[in-house]
N, C-alpha and C positions, 0 to 999 in steps of 0.2 A: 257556486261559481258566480262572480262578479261581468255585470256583460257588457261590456264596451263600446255602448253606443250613442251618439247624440238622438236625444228622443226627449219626449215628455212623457211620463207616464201613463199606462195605457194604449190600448190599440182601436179602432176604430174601422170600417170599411164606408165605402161612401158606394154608391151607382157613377159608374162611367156617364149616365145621363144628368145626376144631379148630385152634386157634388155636398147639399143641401142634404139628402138621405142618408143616414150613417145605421150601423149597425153592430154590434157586438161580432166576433169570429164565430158562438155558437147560431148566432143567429142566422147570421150569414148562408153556411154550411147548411142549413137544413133552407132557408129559401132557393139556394141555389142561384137564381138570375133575381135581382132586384123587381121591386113592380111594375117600374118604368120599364123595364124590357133589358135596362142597363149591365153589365159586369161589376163585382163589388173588386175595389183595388183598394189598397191602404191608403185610410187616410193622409198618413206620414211615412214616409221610407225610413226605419231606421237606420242611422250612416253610423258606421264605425270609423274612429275613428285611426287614424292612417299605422301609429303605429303600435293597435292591435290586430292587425291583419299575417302580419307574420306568424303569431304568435297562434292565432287561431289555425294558421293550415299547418300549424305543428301538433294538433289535437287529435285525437283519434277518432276515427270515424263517426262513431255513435256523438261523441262528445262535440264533435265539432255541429252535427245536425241539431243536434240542442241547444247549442248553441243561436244559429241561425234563425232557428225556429221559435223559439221562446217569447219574443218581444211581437211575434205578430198574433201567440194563442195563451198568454198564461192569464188573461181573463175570464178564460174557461174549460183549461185544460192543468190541472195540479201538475207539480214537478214529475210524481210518478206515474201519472198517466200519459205525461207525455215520451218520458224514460222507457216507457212499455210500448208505447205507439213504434217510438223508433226503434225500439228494439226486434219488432215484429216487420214494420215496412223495409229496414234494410236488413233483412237477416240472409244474404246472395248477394256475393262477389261484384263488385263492379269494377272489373281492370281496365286499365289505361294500356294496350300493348301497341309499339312500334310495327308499323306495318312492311314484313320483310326487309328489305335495305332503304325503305323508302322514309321520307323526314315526314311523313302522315303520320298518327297514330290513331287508334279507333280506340274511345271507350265503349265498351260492351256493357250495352243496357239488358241484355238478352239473357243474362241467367234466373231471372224470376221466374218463378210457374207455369208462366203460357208465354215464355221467351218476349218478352216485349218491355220497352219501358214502360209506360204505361202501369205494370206492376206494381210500380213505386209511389204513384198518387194513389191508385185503386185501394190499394193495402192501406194508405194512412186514413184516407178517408172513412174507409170502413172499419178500422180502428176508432178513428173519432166518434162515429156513428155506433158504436158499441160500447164505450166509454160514456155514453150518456142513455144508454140504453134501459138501466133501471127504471127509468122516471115520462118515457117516450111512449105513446101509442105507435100502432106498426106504422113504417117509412114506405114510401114508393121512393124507390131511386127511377129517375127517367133517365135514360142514355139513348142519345147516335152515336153511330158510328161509323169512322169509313174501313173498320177493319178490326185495328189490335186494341182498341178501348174496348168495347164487350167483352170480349176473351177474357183482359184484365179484371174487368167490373164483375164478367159472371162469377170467374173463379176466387175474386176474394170475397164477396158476400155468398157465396153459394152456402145455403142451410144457416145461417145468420141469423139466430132470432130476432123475432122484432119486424124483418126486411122486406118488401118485396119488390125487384129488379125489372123493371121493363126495360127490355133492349131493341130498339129502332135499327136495321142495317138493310145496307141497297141491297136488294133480291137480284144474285147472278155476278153481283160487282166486288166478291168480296174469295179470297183463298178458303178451296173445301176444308184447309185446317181450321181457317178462321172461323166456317158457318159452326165447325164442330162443338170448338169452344166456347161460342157463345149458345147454338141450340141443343147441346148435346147431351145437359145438364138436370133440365126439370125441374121439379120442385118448387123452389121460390124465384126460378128465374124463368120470365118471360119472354121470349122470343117473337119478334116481327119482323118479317120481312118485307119492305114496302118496295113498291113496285117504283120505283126513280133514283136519283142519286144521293148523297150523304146530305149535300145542301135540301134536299126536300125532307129528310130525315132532322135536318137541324131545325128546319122550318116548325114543321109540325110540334116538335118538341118545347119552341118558343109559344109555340101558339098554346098551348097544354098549360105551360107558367103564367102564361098573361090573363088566364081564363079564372076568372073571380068563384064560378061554379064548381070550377075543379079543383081550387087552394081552400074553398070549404067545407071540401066534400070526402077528400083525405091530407092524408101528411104527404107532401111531396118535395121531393128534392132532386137535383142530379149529380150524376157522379161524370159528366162530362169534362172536360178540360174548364168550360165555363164557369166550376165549383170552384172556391176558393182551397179547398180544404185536396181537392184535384193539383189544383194548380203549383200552390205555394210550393211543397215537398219538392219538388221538380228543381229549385233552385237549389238543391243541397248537392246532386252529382255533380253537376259543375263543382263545385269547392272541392269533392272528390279527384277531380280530372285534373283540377289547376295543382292541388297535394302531389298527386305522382308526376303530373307535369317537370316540377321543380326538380325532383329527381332523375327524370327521363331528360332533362333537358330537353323536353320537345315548346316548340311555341304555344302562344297564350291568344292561339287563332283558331275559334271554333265553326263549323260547317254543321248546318244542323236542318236536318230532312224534314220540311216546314208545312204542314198541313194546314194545321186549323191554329196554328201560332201558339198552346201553351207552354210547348217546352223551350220554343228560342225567347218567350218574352219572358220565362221563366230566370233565365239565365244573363235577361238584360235587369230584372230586377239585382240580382245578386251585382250585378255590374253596378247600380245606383245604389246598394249598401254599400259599395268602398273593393270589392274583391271583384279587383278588374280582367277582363282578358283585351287583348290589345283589338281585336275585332270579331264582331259575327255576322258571318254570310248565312243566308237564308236559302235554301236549297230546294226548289221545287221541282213540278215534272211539268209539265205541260200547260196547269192551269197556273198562268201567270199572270195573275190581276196585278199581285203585290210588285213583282219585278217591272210594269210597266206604272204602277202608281210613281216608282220611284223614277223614272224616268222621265213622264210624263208630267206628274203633277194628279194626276184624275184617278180615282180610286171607282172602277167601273167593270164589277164582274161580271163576266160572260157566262154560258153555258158548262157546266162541269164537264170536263171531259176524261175518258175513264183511259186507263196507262198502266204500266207493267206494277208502276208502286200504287197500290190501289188505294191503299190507306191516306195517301194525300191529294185525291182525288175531290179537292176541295178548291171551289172558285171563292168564296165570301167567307172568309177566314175570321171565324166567330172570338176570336181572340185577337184579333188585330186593333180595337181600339183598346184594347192595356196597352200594346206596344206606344198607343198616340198619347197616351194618358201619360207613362215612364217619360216619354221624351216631348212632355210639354204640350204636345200635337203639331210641335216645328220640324216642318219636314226637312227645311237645311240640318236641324238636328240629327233627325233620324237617320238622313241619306249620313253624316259623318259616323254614324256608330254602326251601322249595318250596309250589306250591300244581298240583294237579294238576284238570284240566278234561276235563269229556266233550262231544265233539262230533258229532251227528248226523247222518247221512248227505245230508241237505235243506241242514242249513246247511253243511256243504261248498260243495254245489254255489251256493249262494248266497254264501259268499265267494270264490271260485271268480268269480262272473260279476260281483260287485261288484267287486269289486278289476280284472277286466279293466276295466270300463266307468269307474269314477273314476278310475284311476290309470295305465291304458297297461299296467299287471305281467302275466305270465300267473303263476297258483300252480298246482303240482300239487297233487291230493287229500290228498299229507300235509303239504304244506307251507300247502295250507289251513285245515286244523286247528289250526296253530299261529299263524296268523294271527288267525281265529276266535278263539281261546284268550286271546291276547293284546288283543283289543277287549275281551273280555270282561271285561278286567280292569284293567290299565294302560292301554292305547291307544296305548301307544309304549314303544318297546324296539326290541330286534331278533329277526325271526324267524330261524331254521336251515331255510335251504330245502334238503330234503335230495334230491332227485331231479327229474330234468329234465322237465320238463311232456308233452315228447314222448312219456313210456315210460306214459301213462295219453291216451292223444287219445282214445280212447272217452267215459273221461268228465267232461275237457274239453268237447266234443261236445254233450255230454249238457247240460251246463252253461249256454256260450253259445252254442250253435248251432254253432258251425260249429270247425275247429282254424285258427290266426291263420299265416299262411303264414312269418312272420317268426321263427316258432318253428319248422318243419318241418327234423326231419335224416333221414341216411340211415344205415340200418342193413343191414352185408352179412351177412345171418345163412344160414346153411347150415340145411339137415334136420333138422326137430326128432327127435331119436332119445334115450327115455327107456324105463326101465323099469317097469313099473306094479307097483305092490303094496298092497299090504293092510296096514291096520294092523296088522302079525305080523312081531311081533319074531323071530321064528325065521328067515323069510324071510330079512329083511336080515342077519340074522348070514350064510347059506350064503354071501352074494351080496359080503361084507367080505371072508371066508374063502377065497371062490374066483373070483370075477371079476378 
């Protein structure tokens, strides 16, 4: 396959701090966060140009992610390794369905393993990390989380030669499905539960990377959204959504449940390769730094506050300088390609029970949000339904009364077995160091 894009040959990653540090894709993937503390972003956006873009969302699924995906890994990833990779990451349905008589539609990220998107970066990554496995002393993958990344992370590395998983999540702050799939596991996955929120879990986790003792002392990496190898896959359902879009005749307006930013700036990259959608609203709950950045001009997070969608229970949205990085760091830019929306915990649960009662749909709490969001504002498009309504039946519940038996699954979750700690970064270094 011939791939259609303005580029030079080769790929390259730089740090969001220095644009001076570059890196190979494998290199990248296993630093995780640059030294500088920075995000590795593509040297160069491959563009395609205008009219292979058709052409490409006439390819078939696997074909088209290989597409996409090619020009930012075949420095270190062979044709069939990556032909396998994608073979493995999308191997679960991701439909595009019209939301009852309404001009929404919801892509459903929710059919992977532990019902979450998130399934989709975990799976490639730990793909990639296994792909080079022969030649690798054992990995620490380091993860936070404010919810469905563990789940995803535990369950595609789980028994993974080579691995071992530490997983960071707010102790109290997270759905007893959630605690199950990421502590439920054993083995090669480690479990912590720290006593604060997602942002103190991201914290420590930065602090872990920058620590010169601890990048000498093992092989570490992360599989958080901040991984490159996380991140990039993420851009390929969008090209899935925009595919059936064309078919459904639904609009080329996405609403996207915005925690910690990798999947909407996921989806503005694909926007700066050439396969555009006409806008993306950013969808949040409560912790609204980013909807008041854009507002205001000031980029000044507050105290995390904790809400029905837990998982986006992020004030310092550790993905937010790619989005500054994609669009130059011009905020008139940015305010033109995005509009970001705060939603409050009532009107969840109030789209939440409307949407059951007009339309037959169930939303989960974050896929609520971006529902909400998107009334707010177009009234059609498509939302990103990113997790399965099952993994919040509380507040469901809470919502319309009762959970819709038509949704009910079964989860075999074993013993929750975590570690408690404290926001003390010393703690977790002993526990990197010698567990």
């Amino acid at each position: 396959m011939s791939f259609p894009y303005r580029m030079s040959d080769g790929m390259k990653y730089i740090s969001t701090n220095n644009k001076n540090y570059k890196v190979g894709f494998r290199e990248g993937v296993h630093a995780g966060l640059a030294p500088d503390g920075g995000l590795f972003v593509p040297e160069q956006i491959p563009v395609l140009r205008p009219e292979s873009v058709q052409h490409l969302l006439s390819l078939s699924d696997h074909d088209l992610a290989f597409a996409l995906l090619t020009p930012f890994v075949r420095d270190d990833l062979s044709v069939e390794q990556l032909k396998s990779i994608i073979a493995h990451t999308f191997q679960f349905e991701i439909p595009l369905k019209r939301v009852g008589d309404s001009e929404i539609f919801a892509l459903e990220l929710f059919h992977g393993p532990t019902w979450a998107f998130k399934d989709v970066g975990a799976r490639f990554l730990a793909s990639c990390l296994s792909a080079w496995s022969d030649d690798e002393k054992e990995v620490t993958i380091l993860v936070a989380t404010s919810g469905d990344t563990g789940g995803a992370v535990a369950n595609g590395f789980y028994n993974q030669p080579g691995t071992r998983v530490v997983i960071l999540y707010p102790a109290g702050k997270i759905s007893p499905l959630q605690e199950q799939q990421i502590a439920g596991l054993g083995g090669n996955i480690v479990a912590i539960a720290v006593d604060g929120s997602f942002d103190d879990c991201q914290r420590l986790v930065k602090q872990a990377f920058s620590d010169k003792q601890i990048r000498e002392s093992i092989t570490l990496t992360s599989a958080n959204s901040i991984n490159i190898a996380r991140w990039l896959p993420q851009m390929v359902y969008y090209a899935f959504a925009l595919k059936q879009a064309i078919q459904l005749k639904a609009e080329f307006i996405f609403s996207v449940p915005s925690g910690n930013y990798g999947n909407i700036t996921a989806g503005m990259l694909l926007q700066r390769m050439g396969i555009k959608a006409e806008r993306f609203i950013a969808a949040h709950n409560a912790n609204d730094t980013v909807p008041k950045f854009l507002e205001l001009g000031i980029y000044e997070p507050g105290p995390t506050i904790s809400t029905f969608a837990n998982a986006m229970d992020v004030s310092d949205p550790g993905n937010f300088v790619r989005l500054k990085y994609l669009w130059d760091d011009d905020l008139e830019i940015i305010r033109d390609q995005f509009t970001a929306v705060s939603v409050e915990d009532d009107e969840i649960l109030e789209s939440i029970f409307l949407c059951w009662q007009d339309h037959d749909y169930l939303l989960d709490p974050h896929t609520a949000t971006a529902w909400k969001a998107l009334n707010k504002n177009e009234g059609k498009g498509i939302i990103l339904s990113t997790a399965h309504p099952f993994k919040f039946e509380e507040v469901i519940t809470k919502a319309i009364g009762f959970f819709p038996s038509s949704w009910q699954k079964t989860w075999n979750a074993g013993e929750i077995n975590s570690i408690k700690l404290a926001v003390d970064y010393a703690a977790l270094k002993e526990i990197l160091i010698t567990v």
